[in-house]
C-alpha positions, 0 to 999 in steps of 0.5 A: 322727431330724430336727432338727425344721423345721418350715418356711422362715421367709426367704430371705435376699439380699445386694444392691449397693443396698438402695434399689433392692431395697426398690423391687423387692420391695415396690413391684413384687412386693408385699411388706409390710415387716415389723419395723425396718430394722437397721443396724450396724457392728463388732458383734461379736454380728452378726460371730460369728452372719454368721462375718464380722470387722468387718461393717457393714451395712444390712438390711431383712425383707419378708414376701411371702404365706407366707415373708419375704425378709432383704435386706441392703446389706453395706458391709464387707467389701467384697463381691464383683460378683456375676455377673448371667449366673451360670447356674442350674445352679451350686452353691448358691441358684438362684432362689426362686418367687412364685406370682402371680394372673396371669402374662401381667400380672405378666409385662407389669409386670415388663418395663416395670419393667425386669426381664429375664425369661428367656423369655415365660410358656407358658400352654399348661401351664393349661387350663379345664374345661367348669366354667371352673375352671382347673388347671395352672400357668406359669412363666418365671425372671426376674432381678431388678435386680441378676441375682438369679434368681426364677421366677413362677408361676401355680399351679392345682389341679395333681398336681405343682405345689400352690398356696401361695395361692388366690383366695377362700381366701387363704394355703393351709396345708399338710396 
């Protein structure tokens, strides 16, 4: 028997600077805030539900088409430097995706933004049918202004790969 998920409600990132973060995920990809930004410190509710002594912190949530992002800016305890090279192949949390409309110009903003993307998107994985109908899908990993890894993704009628959104219909609801 399951526990009964139905589905991942967010994502939750720890950053350096919340600012910046807000800037990057509302500003440049597009998400809308949602709810109040929290602060706290010396909760002990918070401290019991994170597992932490003496917690404080700053957070805020986004919502980005169908899942939300929890961004935190953790003061104490003081946390440790992320790697911004850490590879992808270790343990734990890799990346997450955001499927976008257009790759090549989401590609083109985020550089100019500053973003460090790991190689230019490959279009050669969309093709057009005699109806001008694409199918297929593109995909490159970035790492957003603190080394945190996410893939964008052009995603088309595709066997592998299905589309969480589509021009016209908006947010796609799973079967």
């Amino acid at each position: 028997m399951t526990v009964g998920a139905v589905g991942i409600q967010h994502v939750g990132v720890s950053v350096p600077d919340i600012d910046k973060a807000r800037h990057f995920y509302i500003d440049l990809l597009g998400a809308v805030e949602v709810g109040n930004p929290l602060e706290w410190r010396d909760n002990e509710f918070i401290d019991a539900v994170l597992g932490l002594k003496g917690s404080s912190a700053r957070q805020f949530m986004c919502r980005l088409g169908n899942s939300h992002i929890e961004v935190f800016e953790y003061h104490t305890p003081v946390p440790e430097r992320q790697d911004p090279d850490r590879g992808v192949n270790h343990h734990g949390y890799t990346h997450f995706a955001v499927q976008v409309e257009d790759i090549q110009a989401c590609y083109r903003r985020l550089v100019e933004a500053g973003i460090r993307v790991h190689t230019p998107p490959a279009m050669d994985g969309i093709t057009v049918d005699a109806d001008g109908r694409k199918h297929g899908y593109a995909a490159t990993y970035c790492r957003d202004f603190f080394g945190n890894v996410f893939e964008i993704m052009e995603v088309h009628d595709d066997e592998q790969i299905r589309p969480v959104w589509r021009a016209g219909e908006g947010v796609i609801i799973p079967s």
